[in-house]
C-alpha positions in Angstrom: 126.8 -7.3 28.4 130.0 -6.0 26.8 131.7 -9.1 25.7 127.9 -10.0 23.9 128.1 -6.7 22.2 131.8 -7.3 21.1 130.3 -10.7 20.0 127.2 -9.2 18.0 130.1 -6.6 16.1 132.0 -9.3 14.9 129.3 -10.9 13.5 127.6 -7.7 11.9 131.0 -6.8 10.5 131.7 -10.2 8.5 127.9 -10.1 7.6 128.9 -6.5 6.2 131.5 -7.4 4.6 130.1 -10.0 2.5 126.9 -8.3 1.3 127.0 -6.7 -2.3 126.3 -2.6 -1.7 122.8 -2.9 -4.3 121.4 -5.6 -1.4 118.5 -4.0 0.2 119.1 -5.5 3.2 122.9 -3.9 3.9 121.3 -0.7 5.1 119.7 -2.7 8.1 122.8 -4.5 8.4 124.5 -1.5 9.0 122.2 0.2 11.0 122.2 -2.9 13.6 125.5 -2.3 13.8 125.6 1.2 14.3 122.8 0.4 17.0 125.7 -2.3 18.8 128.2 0.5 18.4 125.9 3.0 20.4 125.1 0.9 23.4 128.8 -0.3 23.8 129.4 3.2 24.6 126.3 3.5 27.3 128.0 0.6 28.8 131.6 1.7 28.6 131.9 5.4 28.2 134.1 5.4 25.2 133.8 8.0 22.7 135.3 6.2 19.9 132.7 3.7 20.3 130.1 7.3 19.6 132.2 8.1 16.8 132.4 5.2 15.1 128.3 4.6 15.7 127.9 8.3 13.9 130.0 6.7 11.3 127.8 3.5 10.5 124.7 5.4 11.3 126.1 7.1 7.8 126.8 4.7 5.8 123.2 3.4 6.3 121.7 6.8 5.6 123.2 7.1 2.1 123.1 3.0 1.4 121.8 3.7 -2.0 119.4 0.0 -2.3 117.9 0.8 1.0 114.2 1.8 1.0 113.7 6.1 2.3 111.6 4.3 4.9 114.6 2.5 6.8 116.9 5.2 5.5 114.9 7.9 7.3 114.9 6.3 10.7 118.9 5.4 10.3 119.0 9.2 9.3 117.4 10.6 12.4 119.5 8.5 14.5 122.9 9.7 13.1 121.7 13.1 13.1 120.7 12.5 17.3 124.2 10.6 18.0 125.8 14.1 16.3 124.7 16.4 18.9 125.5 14.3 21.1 129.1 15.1 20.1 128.0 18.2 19.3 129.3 18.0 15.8 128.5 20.5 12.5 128.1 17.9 10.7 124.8 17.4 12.4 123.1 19.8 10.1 124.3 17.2 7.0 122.5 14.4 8.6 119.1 16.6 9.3 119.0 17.6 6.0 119.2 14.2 4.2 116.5 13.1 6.9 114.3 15.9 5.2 115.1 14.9 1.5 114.1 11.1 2.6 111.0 12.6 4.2 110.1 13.3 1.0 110.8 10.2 -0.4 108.6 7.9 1.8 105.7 9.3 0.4 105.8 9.1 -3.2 103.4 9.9 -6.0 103.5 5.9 -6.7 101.5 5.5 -3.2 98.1 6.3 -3.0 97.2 9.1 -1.0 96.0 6.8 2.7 99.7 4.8 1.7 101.2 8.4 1.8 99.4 9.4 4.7 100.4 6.3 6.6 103.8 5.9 5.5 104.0 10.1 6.9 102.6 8.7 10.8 106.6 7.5 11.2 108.4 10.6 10.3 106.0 12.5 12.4 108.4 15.2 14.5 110.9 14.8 11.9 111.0 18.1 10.8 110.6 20.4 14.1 113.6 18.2 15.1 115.2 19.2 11.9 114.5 22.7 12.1 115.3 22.9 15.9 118.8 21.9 15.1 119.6 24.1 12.5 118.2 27.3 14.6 120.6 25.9 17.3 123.4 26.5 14.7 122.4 30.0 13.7 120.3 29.0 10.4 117.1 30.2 10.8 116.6 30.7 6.8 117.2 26.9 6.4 115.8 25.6 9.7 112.2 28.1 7.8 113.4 26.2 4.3 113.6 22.5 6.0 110.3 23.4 7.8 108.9 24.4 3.9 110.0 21.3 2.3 108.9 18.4 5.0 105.8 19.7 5.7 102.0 19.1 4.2 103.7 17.1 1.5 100.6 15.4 0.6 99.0 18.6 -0.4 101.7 20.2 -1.5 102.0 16.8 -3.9 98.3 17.3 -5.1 99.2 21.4 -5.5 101.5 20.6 -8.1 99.3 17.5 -10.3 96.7 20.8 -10.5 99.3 23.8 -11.5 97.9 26.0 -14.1 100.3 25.2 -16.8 99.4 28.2 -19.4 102.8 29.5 -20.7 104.4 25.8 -21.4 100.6 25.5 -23.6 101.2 28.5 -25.7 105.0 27.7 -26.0 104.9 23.8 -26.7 101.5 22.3 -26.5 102.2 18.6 -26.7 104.4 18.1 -23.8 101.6 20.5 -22.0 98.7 18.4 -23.1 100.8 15.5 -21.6 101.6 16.6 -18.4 98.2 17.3 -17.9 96.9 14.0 -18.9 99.6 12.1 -16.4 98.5 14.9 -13.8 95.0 13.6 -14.0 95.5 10.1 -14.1 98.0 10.2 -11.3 95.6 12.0 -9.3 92.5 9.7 -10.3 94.5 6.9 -9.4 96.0 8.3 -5.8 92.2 8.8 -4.9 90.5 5.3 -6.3 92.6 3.5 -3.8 92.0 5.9 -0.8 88.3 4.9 -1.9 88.4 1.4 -2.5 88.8 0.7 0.8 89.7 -2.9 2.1 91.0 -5.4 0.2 89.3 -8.9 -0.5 90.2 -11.8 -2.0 88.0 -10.7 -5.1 89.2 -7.2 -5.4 93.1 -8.1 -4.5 94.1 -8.8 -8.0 92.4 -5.5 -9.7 93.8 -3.3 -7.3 97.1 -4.4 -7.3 97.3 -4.4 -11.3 96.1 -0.4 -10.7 98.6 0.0 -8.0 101.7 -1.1 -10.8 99.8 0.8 -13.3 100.0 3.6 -11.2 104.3 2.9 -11.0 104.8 3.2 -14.5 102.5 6.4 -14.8 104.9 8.3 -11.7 107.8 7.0 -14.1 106.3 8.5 -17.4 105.8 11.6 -15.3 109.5 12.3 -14.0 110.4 11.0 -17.8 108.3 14.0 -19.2 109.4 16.4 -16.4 113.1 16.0 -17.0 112.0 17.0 -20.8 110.2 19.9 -20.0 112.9 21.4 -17.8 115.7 20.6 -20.2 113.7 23.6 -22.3 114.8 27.5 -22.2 112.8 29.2 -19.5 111.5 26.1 -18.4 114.1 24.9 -16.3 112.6 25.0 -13.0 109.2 23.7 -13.8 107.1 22.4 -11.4 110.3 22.7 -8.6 109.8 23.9 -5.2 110.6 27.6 -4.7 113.1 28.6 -3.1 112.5 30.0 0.6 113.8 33.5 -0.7 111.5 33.4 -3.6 108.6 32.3 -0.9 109.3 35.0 1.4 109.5 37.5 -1.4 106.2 37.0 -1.8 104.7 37.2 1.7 101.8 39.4 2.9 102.8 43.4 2.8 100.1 44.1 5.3 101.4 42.5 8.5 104.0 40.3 9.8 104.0 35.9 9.2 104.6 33.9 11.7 106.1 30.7 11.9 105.8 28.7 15.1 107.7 25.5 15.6 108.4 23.8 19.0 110.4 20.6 20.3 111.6 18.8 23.3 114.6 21.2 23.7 112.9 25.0 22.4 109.9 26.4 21.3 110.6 29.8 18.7 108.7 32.3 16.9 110.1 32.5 13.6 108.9 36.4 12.1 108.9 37.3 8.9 109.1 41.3 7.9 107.1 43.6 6.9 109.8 46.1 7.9 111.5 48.9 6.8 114.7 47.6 8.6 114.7 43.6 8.3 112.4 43.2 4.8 111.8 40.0 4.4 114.9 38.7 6.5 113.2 36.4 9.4 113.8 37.1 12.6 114.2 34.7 15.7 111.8 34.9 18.8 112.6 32.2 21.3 109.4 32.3 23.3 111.7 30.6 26.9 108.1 30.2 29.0 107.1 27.6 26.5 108.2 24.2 25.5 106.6 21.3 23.6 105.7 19.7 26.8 103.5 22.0 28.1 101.8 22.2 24.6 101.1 18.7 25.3 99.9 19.3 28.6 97.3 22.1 27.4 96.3 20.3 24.2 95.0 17.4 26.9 93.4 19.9 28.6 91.7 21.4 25.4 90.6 17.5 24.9 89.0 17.0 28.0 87.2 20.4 28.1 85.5 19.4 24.9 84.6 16.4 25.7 83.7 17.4 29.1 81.1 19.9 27.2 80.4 16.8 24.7 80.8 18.9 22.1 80.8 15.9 19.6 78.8 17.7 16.7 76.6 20.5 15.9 73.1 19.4 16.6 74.9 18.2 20.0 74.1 21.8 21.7 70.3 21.0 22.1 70.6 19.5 25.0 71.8 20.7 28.5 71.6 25.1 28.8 72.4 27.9 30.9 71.6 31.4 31.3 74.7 33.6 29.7 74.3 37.3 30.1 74.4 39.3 27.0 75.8 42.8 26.2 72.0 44.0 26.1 71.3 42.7 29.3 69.1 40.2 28.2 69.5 36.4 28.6 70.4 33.4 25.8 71.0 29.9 26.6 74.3 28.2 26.3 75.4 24.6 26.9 76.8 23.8 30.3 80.2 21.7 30.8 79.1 18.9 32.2 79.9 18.3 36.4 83.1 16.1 35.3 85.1 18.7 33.9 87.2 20.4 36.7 88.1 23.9 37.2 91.5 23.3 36.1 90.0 21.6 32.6 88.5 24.9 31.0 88.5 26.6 27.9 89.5 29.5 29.4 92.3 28.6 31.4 93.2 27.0 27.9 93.4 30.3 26.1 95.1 32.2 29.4 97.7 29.7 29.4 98.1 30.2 25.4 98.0 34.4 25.7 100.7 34.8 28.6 103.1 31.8 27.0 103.0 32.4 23.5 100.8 35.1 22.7 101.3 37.8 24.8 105.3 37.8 24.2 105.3 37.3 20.3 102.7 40.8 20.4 104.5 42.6 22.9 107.8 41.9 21.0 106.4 43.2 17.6 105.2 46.4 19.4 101.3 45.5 18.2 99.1 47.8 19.8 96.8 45.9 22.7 93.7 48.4 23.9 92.8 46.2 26.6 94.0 42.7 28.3 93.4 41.6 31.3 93.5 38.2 32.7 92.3 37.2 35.9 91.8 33.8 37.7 91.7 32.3 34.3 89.2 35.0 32.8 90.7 35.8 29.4 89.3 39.3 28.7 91.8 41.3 25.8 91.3 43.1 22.4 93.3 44.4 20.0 93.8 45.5 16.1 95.5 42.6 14.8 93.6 39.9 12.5 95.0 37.0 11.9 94.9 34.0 9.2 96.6 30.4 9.4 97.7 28.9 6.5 99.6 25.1 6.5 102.7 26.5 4.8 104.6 29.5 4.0 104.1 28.3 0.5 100.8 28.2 0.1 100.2 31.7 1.1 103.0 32.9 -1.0 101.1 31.0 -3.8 98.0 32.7 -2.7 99.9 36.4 -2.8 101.0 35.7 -6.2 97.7 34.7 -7.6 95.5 37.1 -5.7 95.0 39.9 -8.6 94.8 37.1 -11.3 91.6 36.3 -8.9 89.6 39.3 -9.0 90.5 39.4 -12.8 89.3 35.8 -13.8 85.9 36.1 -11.2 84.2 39.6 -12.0 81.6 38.8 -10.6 81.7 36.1 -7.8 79.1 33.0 -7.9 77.9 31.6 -5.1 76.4 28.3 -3.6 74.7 28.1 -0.2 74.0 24.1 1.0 71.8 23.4 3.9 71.1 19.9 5.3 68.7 20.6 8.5 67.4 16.4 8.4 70.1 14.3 7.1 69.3 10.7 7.0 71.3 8.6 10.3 72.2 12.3 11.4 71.3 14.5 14.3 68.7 17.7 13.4 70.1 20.6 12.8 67.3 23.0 11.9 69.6 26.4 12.4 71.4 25.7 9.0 67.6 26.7 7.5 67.7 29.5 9.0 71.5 30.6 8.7 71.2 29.9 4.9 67.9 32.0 4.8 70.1 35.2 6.7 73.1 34.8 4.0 70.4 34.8 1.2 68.9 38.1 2.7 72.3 39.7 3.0 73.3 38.5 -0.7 69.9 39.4 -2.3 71.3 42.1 -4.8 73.5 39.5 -6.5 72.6 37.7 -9.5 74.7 34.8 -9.4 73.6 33.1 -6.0 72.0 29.7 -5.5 71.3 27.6 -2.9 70.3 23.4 -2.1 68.0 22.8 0.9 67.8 19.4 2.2 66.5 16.1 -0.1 67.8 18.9 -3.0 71.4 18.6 -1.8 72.9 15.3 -3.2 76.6 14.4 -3.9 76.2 14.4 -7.6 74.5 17.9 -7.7 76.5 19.7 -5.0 79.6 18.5 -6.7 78.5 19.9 -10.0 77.2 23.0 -8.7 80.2 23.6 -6.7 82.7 23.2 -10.0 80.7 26.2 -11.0 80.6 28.1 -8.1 83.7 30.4 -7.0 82.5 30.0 -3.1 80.5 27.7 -1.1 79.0 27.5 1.7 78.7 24.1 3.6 75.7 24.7 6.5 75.6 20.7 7.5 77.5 18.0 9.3 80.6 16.8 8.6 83.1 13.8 9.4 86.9 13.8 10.2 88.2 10.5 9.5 91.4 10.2 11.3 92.5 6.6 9.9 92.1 8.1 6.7 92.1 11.6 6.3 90.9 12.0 2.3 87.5 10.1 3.7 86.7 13.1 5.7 83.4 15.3 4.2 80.2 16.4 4.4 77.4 14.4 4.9 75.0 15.6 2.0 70.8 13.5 1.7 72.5 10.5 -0.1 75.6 10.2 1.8 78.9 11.5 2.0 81.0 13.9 -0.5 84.5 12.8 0.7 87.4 15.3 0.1 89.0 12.2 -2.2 86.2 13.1 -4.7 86.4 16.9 -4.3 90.0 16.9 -5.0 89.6 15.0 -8.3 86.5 17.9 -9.3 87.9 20.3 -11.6 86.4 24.2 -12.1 83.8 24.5 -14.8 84.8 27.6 -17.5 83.6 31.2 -16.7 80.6 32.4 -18.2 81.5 36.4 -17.7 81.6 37.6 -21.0 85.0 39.8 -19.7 86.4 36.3 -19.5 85.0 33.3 -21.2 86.1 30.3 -21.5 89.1 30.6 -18.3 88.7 28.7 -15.5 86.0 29.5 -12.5 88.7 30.5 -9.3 87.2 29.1 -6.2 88.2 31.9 -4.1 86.3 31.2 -0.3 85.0 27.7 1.0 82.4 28.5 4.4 82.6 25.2 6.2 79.5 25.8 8.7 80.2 22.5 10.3 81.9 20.7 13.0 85.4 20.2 13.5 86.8 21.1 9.9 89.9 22.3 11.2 91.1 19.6 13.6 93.7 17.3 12.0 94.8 13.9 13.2 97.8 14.1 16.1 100.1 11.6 14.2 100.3 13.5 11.4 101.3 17.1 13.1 103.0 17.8 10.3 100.9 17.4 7.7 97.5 19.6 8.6 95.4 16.6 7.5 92.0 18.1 8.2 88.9 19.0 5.9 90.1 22.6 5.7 93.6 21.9 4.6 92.1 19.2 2.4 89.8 22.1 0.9 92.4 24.3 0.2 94.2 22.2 -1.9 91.3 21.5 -3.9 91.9 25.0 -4.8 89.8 26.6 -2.6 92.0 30.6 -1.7 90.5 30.9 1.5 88.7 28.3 3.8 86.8 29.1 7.0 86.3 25.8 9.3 86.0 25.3 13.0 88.0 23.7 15.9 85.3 22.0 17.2 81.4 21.8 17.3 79.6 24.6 16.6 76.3 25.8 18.3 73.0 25.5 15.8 71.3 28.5 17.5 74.2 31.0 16.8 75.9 30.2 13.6 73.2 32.0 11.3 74.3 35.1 13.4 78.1 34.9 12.6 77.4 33.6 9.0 75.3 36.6 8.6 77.7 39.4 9.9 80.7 37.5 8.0 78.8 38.1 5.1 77.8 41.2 5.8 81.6 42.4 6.1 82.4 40.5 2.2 79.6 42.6 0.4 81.0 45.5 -1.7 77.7 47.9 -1.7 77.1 49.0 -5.3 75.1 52.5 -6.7 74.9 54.2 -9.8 76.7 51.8 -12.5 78.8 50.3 -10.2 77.6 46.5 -9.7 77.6 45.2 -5.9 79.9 42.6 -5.8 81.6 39.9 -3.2 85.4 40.6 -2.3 86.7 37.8 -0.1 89.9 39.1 0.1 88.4 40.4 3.2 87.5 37.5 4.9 89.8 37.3 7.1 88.4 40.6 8.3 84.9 39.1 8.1 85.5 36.6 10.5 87.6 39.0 12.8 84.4 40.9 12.9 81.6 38.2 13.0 83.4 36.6 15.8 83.7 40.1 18.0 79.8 40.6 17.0 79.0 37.5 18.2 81.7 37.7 21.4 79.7 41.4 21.9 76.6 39.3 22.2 77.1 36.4 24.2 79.8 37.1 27.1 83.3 35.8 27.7 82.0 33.1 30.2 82.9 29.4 29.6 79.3 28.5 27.6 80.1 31.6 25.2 83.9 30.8 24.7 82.8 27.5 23.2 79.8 29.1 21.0 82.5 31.7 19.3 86.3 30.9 19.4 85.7 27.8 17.2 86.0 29.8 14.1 89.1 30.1 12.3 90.3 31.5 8.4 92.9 29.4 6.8 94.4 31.3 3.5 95.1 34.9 2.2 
């Protein structure tokens, strides 16, 4: 085995040595060789042999001709062989892996290219991140954790920045950023669309695809020019983490949860009179990445032990569920294949004394009441809480959440309600849940709503551009081959989040401020299984509520799984309940979904009140879930 690795070596070397450093194929050449290195040591023990594969692993990470796809996987391993040898210079390597990260999915892909060429670099980061707490950096393992994650929306965040100060100060490079952000955006979501490709359509979408090259081009061209203006220097640039956590909630503490093969932490960031907005480390030691494995395939089989597949799927097989009032409401059973072991509830038991439990009883949160026994999950306390797929994005959302209130006065609103779609199971509830929001919303003007054969793609879209929140009472699809095909299933078919990312507000109408941009401040996604992503792509929350909030969307509610018909019209109704600003007098009643978060706290305990904690009822309301400020 030796002497055939010696062999192999020699023959990598002279290959080395004769091809010109701009050849794409050197970085592959090296890497082979770095790979020989490696297993000479398994074989032999020799820590030269380490060394000196840590040393070829680098030369292939920064072979400049190499593609960020091979250099990425050459990056990882060099960073792997250095702890190993437990070298500092391990921290180097993690953090070019997290620049190339970047790099594989570029704005010259379209968005499924991005999406697929992301599946390979999946675990990247936490791996990243984990290696940089090890060494004592928590503010760059939080900053690495920033930059290499949800880069596809975070991409599609910055084509739709409001660009209103570099208008006023030099309008033509304005109006031309905004007309390559558009294109590039078109263009990223025609070939997500287009589907496969035959022999007829090969030609056209290829010609697009180069067309699409030279527009990412134009746009770094016009980029470099904008920030080579006074004040506009870091234009369109990511913040930086000290920036982001500037601009954090004041009201509670963020947390940032990351987990790997070798430690699972709580990363917590302030509010407190003694840290600020220094994080803190919480190594949560019951906990590893393993077990969240374990207990996600748990999770999976409950669900489809209960056949929870969609929302009309709860018709089916009941049983009686106490209520608070002592009277009865049916529930759906688990069917007889799902064990004891393979419950919801010892799920969420599992999640509260691992993870939970310490990260509240570390902050000092105040708990009235928990108690779990035999895998009963029975606790309630004062803290609600939001998720949001970076620290970024709810920075963003901090920043802009006064500019909000200003630009939408008076909040417009569009209920859609799709009890018979066509090829789709009946779900007559959403008739009656839109009919309960309608009641609660009955002293506002600006509120409209599409019931069945009324709620087309073409119309819904061009309602919702004028709409500043939405409510989606139907079924939807998450497409995990391609996650921009996910949507709702409207009377004529589908309204993809592809389309709905291109869609751009419609101007306000408010007299106070005519002519700005509608803000679309909550999205209600009354369906099933908007907030479950695809497992390949951990790192990139590629699910329909994600996908809604970059479409601009502040605030998104979605759902883990499917939802029961018979009880969502009650939780819309109290959520909606808790957003209503009661008016009197000259003051107009008005919707403030800066409270939703709240809402849902509420409409979920309302609906918990109602139904029980047994295994039926955990499935009706823990669902739910807020994504946003």
């Amino acid at each position: 085995m030796i002497e055939d690795l010696n062999t192999a070596i020699s023959l990598l070397q002279r290959v080395i040595s004769s091809t010109s450093e701009q050849s794409p194929d050197l970085v592959d050449f090296r890497g082979h060789l770095a790979q020989a290195y490696f297993q000479r040591f398994q074989e032999s023990g020799d820590f030269d042999d380490l060394q000196t594969s840590a040393d070829m692993y680098k030369n292939a990470a920064y072979s400049p001709a190499g593609p960020p796809s091979i250099r990425v996987k050459y990056t990882g391993a060099w960073a792997e062989v250095l702890d190993i040898l437990d070298s500092p210079q391990s921290l180097e390597a993690y953090g070019l892996t997290i620049d190339l990260v970047s790099l594989v999915a570029g704005l010259e892909q379209s968005l499924t290219q991005r999406h697929s060429s992301l599946e390979s670099t999946n675990h990247v980061v936490t791996k990243a991140s984990a290696a940089a707490i090890d060494r004592g950096e928590v503010e760059v393992a939080l900053e690495w954790l920033e930059q290499g994650r949800c880069l596809v929306w975070k991409q599609l965040h910055d084509l739709r920045m409001p660009i209103d100060h570099l208008k006023s100060a030099h309008p033509d490079l304005a109006h031309q950023v905004l007309s390559l952000s558009h294109a590039i955006e078109a263009a990223s979501s025609k070939h997500s669309v287009s589907g496969g490709r035959t022999l007829e359509n090969r030609t056209f979408v290829e010609s697009e695809e180069i067309e699409q090259v030279k527009m990412v081009r134009e746009w770094d061209e016009v980029l470099a020019r904008v920030r080579e203006l006074e004040g506009f220097e870091n234009f369109l640039l990511r913040s930086s983490i000290s920036e982001t956590l500037a601009h954090l909630p004041i009201d509670g503490p963020t947390i940032v949860l990351t987990s790997t093969k070798r430690r699972t932490d709580a990363i917590i960031i302030g509010p407190s009179p003694n840290s600020g907005a220094t994080p803190r480390l919480f190594r949560l030691s019951e906990f590893d990445v393993y077990q969240a494995d374990m207990l996600y395939n748990k999770y999976r089989r409950c669900l489809e032990g209960a056949e929870l597949a969609n929302r009309g799927g709860w018709g089916e097989k009941w049983s009686d569920v106490q209520n608070a009032d002592g009277s009865v409401r049916a529930i759906r059973k688990a069917r007889k294949t799902t064990t004891q072991e393979d419950t919801l509830q010892s799920v969420l038991a599992e999640l509260w004394e691992r993870v939970l439990k310490p990260i509240v009883q570390h902050l000092g949160l105040s708990v009235y009441t928990a108690q779990i026994e035999l895998g009963q999950v029975k606790h309630s306390w004062n803290a609600i809480s939001s998720i949001t797929p970076t620290l970024a994005a709810l920075s963003d959302r901090v920043r802009s959440s006064l500019a909000v209130k200003e630009s939408n006065s008076r909040e417009s609103v569009l209920l859609i309600s799709q009890p018979e779609t066509p090829g789709q199971v009946k779900i007559p509830g959403v008739t009656s849940e839109v009919a309960a929001i309608r009641d609660v919303l009955s002293h506002l003007e600006a509120v409209q709503s599409l019931d069945g054969d009324e709620g087309t793609t073409g119309r819904v879209k061009s309602l919702m551009s004028l709409s500043s929140i939405v409510h989606l009472a139907c079924h939807a699809e998450q497409n995990t081959e391609d996650p921009l095909q996910s949507g709702f299933y409207l009377h004529n078919g589908m309204l993809s989040l592809s389309t709905l990312i291109q869609r751009e507000p419609a101007s306000n109408s408010n007299k106070s401020n005519a002519g700005t941009p509608i803000s679309f401040t909550l999205a209600f996604l009354s369906a099933c299984q908007t907030g479950t992503g695809k497992q390949t792509l951990s790192e990139e929350a590629a699910h329909i509520a994600a996908g809604m909030l970059a479409a601009g969307y502040k605030g998104v509610v979605g759902t883990m799984w499917s939802i029961p018909d018979a009880y969502a019209p009650m939780l819309a109704k109290e959520f909606y309940k808790r957003l209503v600003e009661p008016g009197g007098g000259d003051i107009v009643a008005r919707i403030d979904t800066s409270r939703s978060a709240y809402a849902l706290h509420c409409a979920t305990e309302e609906l918990r009140r109602y139904l029980g904690d047994s295994e039926g009822a955990l499935l009706a309301w823990v669902p739910y879930v807020y994504f946003g400020l």
